[in-house]
Every structure is written in C-alpha cells, then in structure tokens.
C-alpha positions in Angstrom: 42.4 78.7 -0.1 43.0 75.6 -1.9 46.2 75.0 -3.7 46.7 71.8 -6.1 49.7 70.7 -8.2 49.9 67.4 -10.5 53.6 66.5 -10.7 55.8 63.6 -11.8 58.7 63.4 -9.4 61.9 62.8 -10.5 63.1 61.7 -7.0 61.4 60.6 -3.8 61.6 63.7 -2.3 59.7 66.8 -3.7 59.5 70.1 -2.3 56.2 72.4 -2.1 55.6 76.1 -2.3 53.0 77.4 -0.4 51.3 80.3 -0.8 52.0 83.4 2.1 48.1 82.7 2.9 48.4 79.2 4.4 51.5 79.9 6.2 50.4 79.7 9.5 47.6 77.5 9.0 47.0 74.2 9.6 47.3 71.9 6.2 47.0 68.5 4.6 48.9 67.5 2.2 47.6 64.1 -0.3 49.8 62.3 -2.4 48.3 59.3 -4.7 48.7 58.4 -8.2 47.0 59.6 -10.7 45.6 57.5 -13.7 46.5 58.7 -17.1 43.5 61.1 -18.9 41.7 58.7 -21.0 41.2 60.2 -24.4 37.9 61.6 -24.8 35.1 59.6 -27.4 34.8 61.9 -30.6 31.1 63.2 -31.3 30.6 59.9 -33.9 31.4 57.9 -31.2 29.5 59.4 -28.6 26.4 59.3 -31.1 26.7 56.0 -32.0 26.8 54.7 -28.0 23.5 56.8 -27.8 22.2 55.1 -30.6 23.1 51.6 -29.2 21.4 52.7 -25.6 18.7 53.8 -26.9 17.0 51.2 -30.5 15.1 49.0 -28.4 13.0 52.1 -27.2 12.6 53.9 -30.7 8.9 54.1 -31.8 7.8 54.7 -35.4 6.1 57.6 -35.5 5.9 58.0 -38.8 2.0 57.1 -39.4 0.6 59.2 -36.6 -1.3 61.7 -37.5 -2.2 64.5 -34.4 -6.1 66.3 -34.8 -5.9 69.0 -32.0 -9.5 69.4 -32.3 -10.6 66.0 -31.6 -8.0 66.2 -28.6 -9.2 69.2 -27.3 -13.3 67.7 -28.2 -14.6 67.3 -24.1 -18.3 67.0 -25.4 -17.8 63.8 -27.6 
C-alpha cells in the first residue's frame, strides 16, 4: 500500500496519518519540495511547436501522382 500527501506546512513540524494497514510495517517517509505545476501549452500552442519541429522535413506532395498498376507491373 502506498500512501502520498502534497502539503504546505504551516510550521516545521507536521503530523501524518497512516493508514491501520502500515501500522506495523516498516515505512519510509520523503520529504522534498515540490516545483509549482507549470501551466499546460493550449492545443494552438502545442500545434504550432509541431509545426516548428517538423518544416524542414515537409515534402510537397502535391504533384505525385500514384498508378497501382504500374507498381504492382513485375513483368516490365
């Protein structure tokens, strides 16, 4: 069983709960800081990065032309 908490202390020391099940049991308890969420990219965002990443690799397709049976044509 796993049991996690985010918190911001008022005062140095903090008390913890644990569940019946761990008590007993051999635990560890972490404390560290935790960096703020950062603020997810809207969808324009995201599809503009994409965009960036990805021009120098675009290929203009737009004069191909596809003849499935010349591609499929073993004999010739």
């Amino acid at each position: 069983m796993m049991l996690r908490e985010i918190i911001t202390p008022k005062k140095r020391s903090v008390t913890v709960q644990l569940p019946e099940e761990m008590v007993g049991k051999t635990v560890e308890v972490i404390a560290f800081e935790i960096e703020t969420a950062k603020k997810e990219p809207s969808r324009a965002q995201r599809l503009r990065r994409i965009e960036a990443l990805t021009k120098s690799s675009l290929v203009d397709l737009s004069g191909f032309s596809f003849d499935r049976d010349e591609a499929n044509d073993y004999d010739g």
